[in-house]
C-alpha positions, 0 to 999 in steps of 0.5 A: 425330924419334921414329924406332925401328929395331926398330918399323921391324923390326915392319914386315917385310912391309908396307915396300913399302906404307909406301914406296907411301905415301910416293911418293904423298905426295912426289906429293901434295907435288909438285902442291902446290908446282905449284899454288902457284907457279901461283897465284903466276905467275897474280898475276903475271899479272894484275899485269901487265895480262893479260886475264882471258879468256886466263887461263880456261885456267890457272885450270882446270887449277890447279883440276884440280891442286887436285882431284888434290891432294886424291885423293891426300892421300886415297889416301896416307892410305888406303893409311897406316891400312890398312897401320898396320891390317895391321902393328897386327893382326900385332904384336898377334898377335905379342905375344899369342903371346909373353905365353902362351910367357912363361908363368904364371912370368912373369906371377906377377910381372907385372901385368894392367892394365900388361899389357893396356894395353900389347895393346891401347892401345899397340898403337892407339897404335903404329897412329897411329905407323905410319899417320900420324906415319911417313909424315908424318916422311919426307915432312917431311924430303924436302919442303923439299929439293924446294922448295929445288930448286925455288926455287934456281931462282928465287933462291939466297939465298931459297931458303937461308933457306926451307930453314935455316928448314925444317930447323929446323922439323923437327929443332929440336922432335925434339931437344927431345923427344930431351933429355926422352924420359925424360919420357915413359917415366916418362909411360908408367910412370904411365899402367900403374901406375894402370891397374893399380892401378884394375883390382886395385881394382874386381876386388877392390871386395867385400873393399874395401867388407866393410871400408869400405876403398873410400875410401882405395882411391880416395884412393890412386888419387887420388894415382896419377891426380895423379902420371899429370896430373904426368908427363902435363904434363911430357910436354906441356910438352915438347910445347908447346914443340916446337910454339913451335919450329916456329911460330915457326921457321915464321914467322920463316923465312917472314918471313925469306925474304920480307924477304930476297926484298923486299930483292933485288926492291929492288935488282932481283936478283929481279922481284917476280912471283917474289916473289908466286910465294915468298910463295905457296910458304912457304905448302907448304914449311912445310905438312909441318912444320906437319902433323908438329907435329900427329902429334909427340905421337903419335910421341912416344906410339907410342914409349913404348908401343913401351917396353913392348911390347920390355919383353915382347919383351926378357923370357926365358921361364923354361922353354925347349921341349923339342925332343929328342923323336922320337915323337908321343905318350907311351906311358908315362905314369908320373910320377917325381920325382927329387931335385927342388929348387925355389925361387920367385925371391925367396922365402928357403926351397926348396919342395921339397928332394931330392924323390923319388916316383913314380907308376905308370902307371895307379896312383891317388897322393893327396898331402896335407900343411900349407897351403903345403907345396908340392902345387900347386907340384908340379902346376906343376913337371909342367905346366912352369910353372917349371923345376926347380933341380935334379932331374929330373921323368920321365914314362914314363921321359923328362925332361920338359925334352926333350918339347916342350910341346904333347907334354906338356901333351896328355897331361895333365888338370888341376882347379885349386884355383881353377878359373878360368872365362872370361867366356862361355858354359858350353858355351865354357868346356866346350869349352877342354878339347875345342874339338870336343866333341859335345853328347852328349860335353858330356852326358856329362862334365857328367853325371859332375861332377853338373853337367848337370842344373843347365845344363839349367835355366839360360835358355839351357843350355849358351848361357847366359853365366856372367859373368867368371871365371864369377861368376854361379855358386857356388864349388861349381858352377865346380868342377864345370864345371871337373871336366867340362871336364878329363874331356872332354879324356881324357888319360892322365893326370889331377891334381885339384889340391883339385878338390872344396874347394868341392863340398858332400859330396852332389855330391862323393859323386857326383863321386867315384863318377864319378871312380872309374870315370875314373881306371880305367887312367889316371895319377892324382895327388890334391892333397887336404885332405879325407879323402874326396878321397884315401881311395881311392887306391892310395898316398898320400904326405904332403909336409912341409918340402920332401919326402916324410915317410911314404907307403902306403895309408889303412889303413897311414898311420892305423896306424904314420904320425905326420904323416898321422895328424895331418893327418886326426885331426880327420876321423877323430875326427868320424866316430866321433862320428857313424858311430853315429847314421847308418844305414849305408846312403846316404839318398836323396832323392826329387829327387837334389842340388838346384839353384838353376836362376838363381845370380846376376843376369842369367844370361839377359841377352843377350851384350852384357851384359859391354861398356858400350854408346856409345848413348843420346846424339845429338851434341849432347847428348854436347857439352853434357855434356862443356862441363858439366864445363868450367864450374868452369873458364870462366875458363881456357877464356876465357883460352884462347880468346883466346890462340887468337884471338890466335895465328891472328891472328898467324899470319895476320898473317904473311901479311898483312904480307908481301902488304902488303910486296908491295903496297908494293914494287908501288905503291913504297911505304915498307914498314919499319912492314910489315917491324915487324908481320912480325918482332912477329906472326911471333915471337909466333906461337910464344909464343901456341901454346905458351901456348894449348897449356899452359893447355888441357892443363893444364886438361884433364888436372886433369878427367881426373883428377877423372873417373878418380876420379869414375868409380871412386866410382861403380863402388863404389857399383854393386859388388859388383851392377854387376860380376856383368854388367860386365867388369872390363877394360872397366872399366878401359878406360873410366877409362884409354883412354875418359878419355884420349879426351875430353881431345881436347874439352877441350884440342883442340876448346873454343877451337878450335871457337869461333875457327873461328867466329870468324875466318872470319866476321871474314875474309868481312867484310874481303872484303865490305867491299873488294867485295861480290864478293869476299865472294860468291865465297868464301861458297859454299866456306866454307859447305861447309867449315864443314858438312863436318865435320858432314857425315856426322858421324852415320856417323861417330860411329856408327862412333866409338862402335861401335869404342870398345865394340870396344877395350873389349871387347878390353881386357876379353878380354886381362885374362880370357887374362892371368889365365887364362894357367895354364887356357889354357896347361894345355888346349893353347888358346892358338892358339884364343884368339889366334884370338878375339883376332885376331877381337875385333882384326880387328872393331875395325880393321873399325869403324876403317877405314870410321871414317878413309875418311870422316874422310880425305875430308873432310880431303882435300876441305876442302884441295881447298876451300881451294885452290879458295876461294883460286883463286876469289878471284884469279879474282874479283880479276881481274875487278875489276881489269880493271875498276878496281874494286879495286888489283891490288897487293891481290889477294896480300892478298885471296888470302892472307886467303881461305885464312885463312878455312879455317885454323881450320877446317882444325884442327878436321877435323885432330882429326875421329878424335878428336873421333869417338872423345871422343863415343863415349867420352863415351857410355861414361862417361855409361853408367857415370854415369848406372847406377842405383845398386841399394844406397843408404846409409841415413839412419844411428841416432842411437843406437848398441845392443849388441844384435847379434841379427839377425833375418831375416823371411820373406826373398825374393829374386831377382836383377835381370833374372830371376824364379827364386827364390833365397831363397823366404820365409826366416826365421831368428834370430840371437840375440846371442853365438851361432853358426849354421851354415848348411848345404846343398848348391851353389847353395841359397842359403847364400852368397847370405843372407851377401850379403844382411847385408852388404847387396851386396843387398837382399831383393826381399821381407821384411826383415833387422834388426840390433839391431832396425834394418832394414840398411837404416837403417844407412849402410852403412860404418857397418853393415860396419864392424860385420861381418866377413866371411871369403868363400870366395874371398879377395882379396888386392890387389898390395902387401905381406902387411902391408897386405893384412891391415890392409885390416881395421884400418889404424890396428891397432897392432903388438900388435893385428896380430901378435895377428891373426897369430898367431891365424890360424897366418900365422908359419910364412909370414912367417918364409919370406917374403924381407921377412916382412910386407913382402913383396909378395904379387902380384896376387891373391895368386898368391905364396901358396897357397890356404890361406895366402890364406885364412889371411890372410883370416881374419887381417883377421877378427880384426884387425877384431874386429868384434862380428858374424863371418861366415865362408862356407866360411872354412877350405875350403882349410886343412889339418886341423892349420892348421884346428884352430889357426884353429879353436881361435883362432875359438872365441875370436872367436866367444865372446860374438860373433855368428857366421854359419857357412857350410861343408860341412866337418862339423868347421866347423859342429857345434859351432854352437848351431844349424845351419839345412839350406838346399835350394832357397833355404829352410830345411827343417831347423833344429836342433842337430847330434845332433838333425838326425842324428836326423831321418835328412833332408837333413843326415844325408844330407850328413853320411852322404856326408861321412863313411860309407866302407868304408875308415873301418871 
């Protein structure tokens, strides 16, 4: 038996509960074996000639014992879901706050999907443990203990072979399971590593599908989902097996004991009414084992999960909670850094070695230096991320190692380089930093980040959704949101971790003069590449090979420093080219910065948008699109079948043989041939189970497989569109725990379904054949049976469905706090966004209860038929003796074949919740289906051409779900072999036109042509394959440096990739790395810096060497000297190559052979870059902000 100590530990609280549960049970098992041995005595009776009139009373109150039965079955199993519930909701919450206290260091090396399947389908998982197999395994192993002593009574050496049977039932399976539970783990192991896998493959779907990737993606998840269908099937032949064992020790036990009894009535050790009575009996002792065979698998499962919640449980947090602090505040708020050493686990080389500044309360200190230097590290060292090697880090005097955490972090203020955004609304998003925040707070901070306009004209303002990690908004603008949501938290310090990379330089202008005025007074560290970022502060400090190489202000640095100086050489000399062509004065423009009031699609769809809905299907249409999918496989399911048919029959063939053994003790018959067929259908009870069981797993897990794929190719024909309104958790729950459901259908419910059909039909002939009766009394009972799973069932589903949309839901919000841990962490927010959880969580288990109150009662009320069908039957069967109609010998047999009408049907309410929740399921996935695909391939050229002139004429285009235009009537020409430059504010259309040539989309109006072909003609790998796009936010997926760069070329040669490597100034890194390229970069690329990740992005781009190059923003992140050198190797790309240019930075673009200036989704100024200067418009305004500064001069 799958028993866990340390689960039972989890149920500290809820004891008293489970116990409650399991009297009730006991209780319940009592009025069992009472009503049976009454029914029993009752043949007896009726054997004996007792008039049918003096057995009215009996009969009653047996029917009373039935009805009594069934409630408690009803309450027992209440009271199990509704603890399971309580005890599910309280380990959730549990392991949620456990995760966030592991902190960012160790979730770097974690990965979402493992983890988030382990919150959400392992906890459900452990709910079934708690709720059902639990319960079930002691009152297994107390029942054949009661009827031992009940029947010890009755006869020692039958009830000796009842119990040794029993016990065999029981254990013989959990030893098995015990001697593969390895399986299992590695089950589980598989299980997470494809939900892993499938969630880095959707999240990262648009740099799959720039380089036509997408396939081998799903050729590898292909293999992942065989290696789950492998180890699944391992798991599930020890499964079957187990269910062999206890068929068969059922039936021989059964079988056994009444030979042994028959023998003993022979030689008149036992009267032949306490034969019927044991007969009647076997029935109850082995009903436990029978009921735990069915839940086995689910304690094997609840074992695994609980796997890997003690692998979260087990983990060591990397930094422990400060807890010498006697004060509540920091009065102090001065930084100082003293001898810190530092070093990732794994990584070959320090961050940081010996180092040593300090930051003066109320001083403003920029730190700039090379990409991957260590500036975020610093920002992570003060958050306490990670802990220090060596050092110390005091802030107003005290080591940060005493100051509880919550003390700390309230004291600070932090814009991350990528600002990570929940999916929400703005005004959820804003209120992380300031949960309370007033309207007029949310104005005034989003006043500042130059933000609030532009949320005032989206549909719903501050209400209107953003999408997953705010997707439906530029780079620029979730910088913004992020700058306003640190000002609303007002701390006295503050640290702008390349908080302006993505900001245009009008807004930055703004920001920064908003800025100028906050970080009056407060402690104030600048992380920064640009020039502008850090120009203004009071010392700034250049960071190189693990220290501090030279420090001062602007003015200093630029005179006696060597490294500062060459980091910002290429700014400076920019502005003096230029300074001379702008008037001094910023220009202003009429209507302040522009905004693009409806960024990405959708942005004024309701809230339900991000979850898949289980709608739009009745019961039966949900029925015949899952046996559609059965169709390649009708040969197995007709094998099935039958081996179905086969194993109920010999099932009841065990009962039928010893009423038959009985019948012929009474009439003194010869019984030998009898005793044969008892021996034959009872061993071959367990033999038919388990090959039925194999042969429908095996089928049913080789469809899941091919769904999960399946579902996969359909999300990347939607991507990139599909997932700005979808949530990627939700995703992923669907082609993992969705999926998982339905192969409830096709292993559980096929054959199953049919037989139930079959053999009471069958049975309710054999009756009407012996007397019409007969049948008659029975009909009323097997009517309502066979109705009673469809009763109710549009509640029941509805509620099915409901929860599924609910789990999904709740997947999708663990991966958002998961990925978000650093901003959740960082605001102090992690009790409110347990407390969301606990929300999404408790609406779930609100959907599941009313969900198992139903199902549980009719589960309750088809036993009370069943026994009620079976008393009626030998009431029936009474009559017709008195009045010689039919032999009195028979009745046992009548009876026995009466309550074998139900078994059947019995085994498909057994699999209700299930069955409920493959509907819902299956409405899910037939959502995801049947979503119309926007982008489809095109018929393909049959030519190919060397022209790459693109040519885009009198471009509209708005997202789908809204009418604000985004491109208002662009035109534009790209000739062959040149490069251009677009340029603009945040929001203006620029990223959106790069889009459009990769065809993410396609222009609502107008047309784009390459080579003279419409994009749409192209198939589309075709087309990718013949454009490079380096985008501002680069992906990288959770495998090795190596393999992350070759998603561009994965045939390259060593030549080819080191060439790329070297272009892209990446040996530096790779010589640090502990395996160089064959170091794991970890999800997203966290290992990396920002600058390094774009480095290896811009790797792929020379790599794939393809004719045209689009590069958006492609260097944000780079600092000056890594930027001339990929700049230098650029030149060289880009020679005889059409080129796309997309960047704020003046250094990117104004080299460009022309430079188009986007406003408002048009192109209002074209031209090169001194006659631009010269016009005095738009793009001398950006370029006056970017570079006209007092201190320059």
């Amino acid at each position: 038996m799958h028993f866990e100590s340390r689960l039972w530990f989890l149920t500290k609280g809820f004891r008293w509960q489970l116990l409650l549960c399991f009297f009730v049970g006991l209780l319940s098992v009592s009025i069992g074996i009472a009503r049976l041995a009454a029914l029993g005595w009752l043949i007896g009776k009726i054997f004996e000639g007792i008039a049918f009139h003096e057995l009215i009373l009996p009969f009653f109150l047996i029917a009373g014992l039935m009805c009594a039965r069934g409630f408690l079955e009803y309450y027992r199993n209440i009271i199990a879901h509704t603890t399971a519930s309580k005890i599910q909701q309280t380990l959730r919450s549990i392991l949620f706050d456990k995760v966030m206290s592991l902190g960012p260091g160790y979730i770097t090396h974690q990965r979402s999907g493992e983890l988030a399947l382990t919150l959400v389908d392992g906890i459900d998982q452990l709910e079934t443990y708690f709720g059902r197999y639990l319960p079930q395994v002691l009152i297994s192993a107390i029942t054949p203990l009661i009827i031992f002593c009940v029947v010890v009574f009755i006869d020692f050496p039958v009830a000796l072979t009842l119990l040794v049977a029993a016990v065999v039932a029981l254990i013989g399976p959990s030893l098995w399971h015990q001697l593969d539970s390895r399986k299992s783990l590695e089950r589980s192991k598989a299980y997470g590593a494809f939900a892993a896998e499938f969630l880095d493959s959707i999240q990262g779907l648009s740099t799959l599908k720039s380089f036509g990737q997408s396939e081998s993606k799903a050729r590898l998840l292909s293999d992942k989902a065989k290696e789950l269908f492998r180890t699944t099937m391992w798991v599930l032949a020890t499964n079957s097996l187990a269910r062999g064992i206890t068929d068969t020790a059922i039936a021989l036990g059964a079988a056994a004991a009444l030979i042994i009894g028959s023998s003993r009535v022979i030689s008149g050790n036992m009267e032949l009414n306490a034969l019927l009575i044991i007969l009647l009996l076997g029935v109850e002792i082995f009903r436990p084992m029978r009921e735990l065979r069915s839940v086995l698998h689910q304690g094997m499962v609840g074992r695994s999960a609980a796997v890997g919640v003690y692998r979260i449980f087990d983990a060591k947090p990397e930094v422990t909670e400060g807890s010498n602090w006697p004060k509540e505040e920091i009065q102090d708020s001065s930084i100082h850094f003293r001898d810190v050493e530092f070093e990732y686990p794994g990584k070959r080389e320090k961050v940081h070695n010996k180092l040593s500044f300090e930051v003066n309360q109320g001083e403003r200190v920029g730190i700039v230096g090379p990409s991957g230097c260590g500036k975020s590290t610093i920002v992570r060292l003060i958050e306490r991320f990670h802990e220090v090697s060596d050092g110390a880090i005091h802030i107003g005097g005290t080591d940060i190692r005493q100051l509880p955490l919550n003390v700390l972090r309230r004291n600070i203020s932090i814009v991350y380089q990528d600002a990570f955004l929940f999916h929400g609304t703005v005004r959820e998003n804003l209120q992380i930093g300031k949960y309370d925040a007033t309207d007029q707070e949310l104005d005034d901070a989003t006043k500042k980040a130059n933000i609030h306009q532009f949320i005032m004209d989206l549909p719903n303002g501050y209400d209107t959704l953003i999408g997953e990690r705010g997707v439906k908004l530029s780079g620029g603008q979730k910088q913004r949101v992020a700058i306003a949501r640190a000002l609303l938290r007002n701390t006295p310090i503050l640290i702008l971790d390349e908080a302006l990379s993505s900001v245009d330089a009008e807004n930055e202008a703004i920001i920064l003069d908003a800025l100028d005025k906050l970080m009056v007074g407060r402690t104030t560290i600048v992380l920064a590449h640009r020039l502008s970022s850090i120009i203004k502060c009071d010392r700034i400090l250049v960071l190189a090979d693990g220290n501090i190489q030279e420090k001062g202000t602007h003015l200093e640095l630029i005179r006696s420093g060597q490294c500062y100086k060459s980091l910002m050489a290429d700014q400076l000399n920019s502005v003096e080219e230029v300074q001379l062509s702008l008037k001094r004065e910023p220009i202003a423009r009429e209507n302040g910065v522009s905004e693009d009031p409806m960024l990405q699609p959708d942005v004024g769809l309701p809230p339900t948008e991000g979850v898949i809905r289980a709608e739009g299907l009745s019961w039966s249409q949900t029925g015949l699109i899952l046996l559609r999918h059965v169709i390649p496989w009708r040969a197995k399911v007709s094998v099935v079948f039958i081996c179905g048919i086969l194993r109920v029959l010999t099932y009841i063939g065990v009962g039928i043989f010893s009423a038959l053994i009985i019948w012929a003790l009474k009439n003194d018959q010869s019984f030998q041939f009898f005793i044969n067929g008892l021996w034959i259908s009872a061993a071959l009870t367990g033999i038919l189970h388990w090959l039925e069981s194999w042969l429908a797993h095996d089928m049913a897990f080789r469809l899941l497989a091919d769904l999960r794929i399946a579902a996969f190719r359909k999300i990347d024909r939607l991507a990139p569109a599909f997932l700005t309104r979808r949530r990627t958790g939700d995703i992923m729950s669907i082609a993992t725990q969705d999926i998982e459901m339905i192969e409830y259908f096709f292993a559980h419910t096929i054959a199953p379904a049919l037989v139930s059909i079959l053999v009471p039909g069958v049975v309710l002939g054999v009756l009407l054949s012996q007397n019409i009766w007969l049948g008659l009394s029975i009909l009323p009972f097997l009517i309502l049976v066979s109705i009673s799973p469809f009763l109710m069932r549009k509640r029941v589903d509805e509620l099915g469905s409901k929860a599924k949309e609910a789990s999904g839901e709740l997947t999708a919000y663990v991966i958002d706090s998961i990925q978000g841990m650093a901003e959740i962490l960082s605001f102090q927010y992690q009790i409110r966004q347990r407390d969301k959880l606990h929300v999404l969580a408790q609406n779930h288990i609100s959907l599941r209860l009313p969900f198992y109150r139903q199902l549980v009662f009719q589960e309750a009320a088809l036993d009370t038929l069943t026994g009620l069908g079976g008393l009626t039957i030998i009431a029936t069967g009474a009559t017709l003796v008195q009045s010689n109609s039919i032999d009195a010998g028979t009745l046992p047999l009548l009876t026995i074949l009466a309550m074998a009408a139900f078994l059947p049907i019995s085994e498909i309410a057994e699999i209700g919740r299930q069955l409920a929740d493959t509907l819902g399921a299956t409405r899910r996935l037939y959502g995801l289906e049947n979503e119309p695909v926007i982008i489809n391939d095109g018929p393909g050229l049959d030519s190919q051409t060397s022209e790459q002139t693109i040519h885009i004429e009198a471009v509209s285009f708005w997202y789908p779900g809204s009418n604000a235009l985004v491109l208002d009537n662009v035109s534009a020409e790209i000739e062959t072999g040149k490069t251009v430059a677009i340029v603009g504010p945040s929001g203006s259309g620029k990223t959106t036109l790069a889009n459009l040539l990769m065809r993410f989309w396609d222009p609502t109006k107008g047309t784009i042509t390459f080579g003279s072909h419409d994009l749409r003609q192209y198939k589309l790998d075709e087309l990718r394959q013949k454009l490079a796009l380096v985008s501002q936010d680069t992906y990288l997926f959770n495998d090795t440096l190596e393999a992350n760069i070759r998603i561009a070329k994965p045939d390259a040669s060593k030549k080819e990739l080191y060439r790329a490597i070297e272009y892209s100034a990446l040996e530096d890194l790779i010589s640090s790395l502990p395996v160089g390229l064959e170091t794991n970069v970890g999800e997203r690329g966290t290992s990396l810096s920002g600058g390094q990740r774009q480095r290896v992005a811009i790797a792929r781009a020379f790599l794939k060497n393809a004719p045209v190059l689009i590069l958006d923003e492609a260097t944000s992140h780079l600092d000056t000297l890594s930027e001339q050198v990929v700049h230098q190797s650029l030149s060289k790309l880009q020679a005889n190559r059409t080129t796309l240019v997309i960047a704020h930075r003046l250094s990117t673009i104004q080299e460009a052979d022309r430079i188009l200036v986007m406003d408002k989704g048009r192109i209002v100024e074209s031209g090169i870059h001194d006659e631009l200067l010269r016009k005095q418009g738009l793009y001398a305004s950006l370029v006056n902000h970017q570079m006209v500064k007092d201190d320059l001069l």
